[in-house]
C-alpha positions in Angstrom: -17.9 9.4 -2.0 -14.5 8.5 -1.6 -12.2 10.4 -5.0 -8.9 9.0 -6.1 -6.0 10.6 -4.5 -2.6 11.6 -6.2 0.6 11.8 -4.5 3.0 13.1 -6.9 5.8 13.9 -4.2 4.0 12.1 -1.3 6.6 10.5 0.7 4.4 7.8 3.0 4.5 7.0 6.4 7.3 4.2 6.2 4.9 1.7 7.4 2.2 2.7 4.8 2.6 1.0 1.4 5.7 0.1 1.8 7.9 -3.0 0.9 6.0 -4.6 3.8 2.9 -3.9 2.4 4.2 -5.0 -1.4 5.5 -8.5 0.5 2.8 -9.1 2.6 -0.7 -8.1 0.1 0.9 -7.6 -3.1 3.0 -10.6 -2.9 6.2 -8.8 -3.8 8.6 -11.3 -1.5 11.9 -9.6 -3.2 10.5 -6.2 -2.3 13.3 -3.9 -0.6 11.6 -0.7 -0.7 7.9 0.3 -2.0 6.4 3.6 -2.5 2.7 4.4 -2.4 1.5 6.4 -5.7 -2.1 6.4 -5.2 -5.4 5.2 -3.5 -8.5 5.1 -4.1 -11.7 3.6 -3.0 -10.8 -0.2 -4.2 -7.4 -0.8 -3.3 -3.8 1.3 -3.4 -0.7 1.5 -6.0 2.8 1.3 -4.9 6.3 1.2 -7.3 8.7 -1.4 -5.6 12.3 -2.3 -5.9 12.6 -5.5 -6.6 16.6 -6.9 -7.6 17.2 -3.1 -8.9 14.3 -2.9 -10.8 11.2 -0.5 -10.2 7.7 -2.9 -10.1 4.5 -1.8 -10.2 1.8 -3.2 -7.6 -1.6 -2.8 -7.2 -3.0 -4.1 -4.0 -7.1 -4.3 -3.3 -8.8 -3.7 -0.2 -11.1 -6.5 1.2 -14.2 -4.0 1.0 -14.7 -0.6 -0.5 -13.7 2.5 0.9 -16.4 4.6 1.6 -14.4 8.4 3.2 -10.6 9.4 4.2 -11.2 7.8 7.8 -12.6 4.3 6.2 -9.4 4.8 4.4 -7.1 5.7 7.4 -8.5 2.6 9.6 -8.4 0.5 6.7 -4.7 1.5 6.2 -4.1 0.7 9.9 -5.4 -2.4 10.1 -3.0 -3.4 7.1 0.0 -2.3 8.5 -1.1 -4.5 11.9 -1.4 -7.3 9.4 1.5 -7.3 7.5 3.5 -6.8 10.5 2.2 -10.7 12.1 2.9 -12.2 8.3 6.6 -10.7 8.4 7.2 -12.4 11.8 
């Protein structure tokens, strides 16, 4: 069973819920930067800065997570995504 996970100093992989993430699945367009908070089995939270204001975004997976490496490939495949929409 896939728990919740906390990050209370987690600095993310830059390309893991970031502003590209918030644009691209949270639909965030004015994100500059975006910082994961949590994740757990049905999607991820993130704060971004959007005009010099923290926003909060939750963004849902298309399926449930079922362990960490559901999670990792999961996150992968997102970050492939949202590259294609940015370009």
């Amino acid at each position: 069973m896939f728990r919740e996970i906390i990050f209370p100093s987690y600095k993310p992989h830059p390309l893991v819920g970031g502003a590209v993430d918030a644009q691209a699945f949270g639909g965030i367009t004015d994100a500059n930067t975006a910082q994961m908070l949590s994740i757990d089995a049905q999607g991820m939270d993130l704060t971004a800065q959007v005009n010099g204001e923290v926003v909060p975004v939750r963004i849902q997976f298309d399926h449930v997570l079922a362990d960490a490496e559901d999670a990792h490939q999961t996150l992968i495949a997102m970050v492939k995504q949202a590259r294609v929409k940015a370009n």
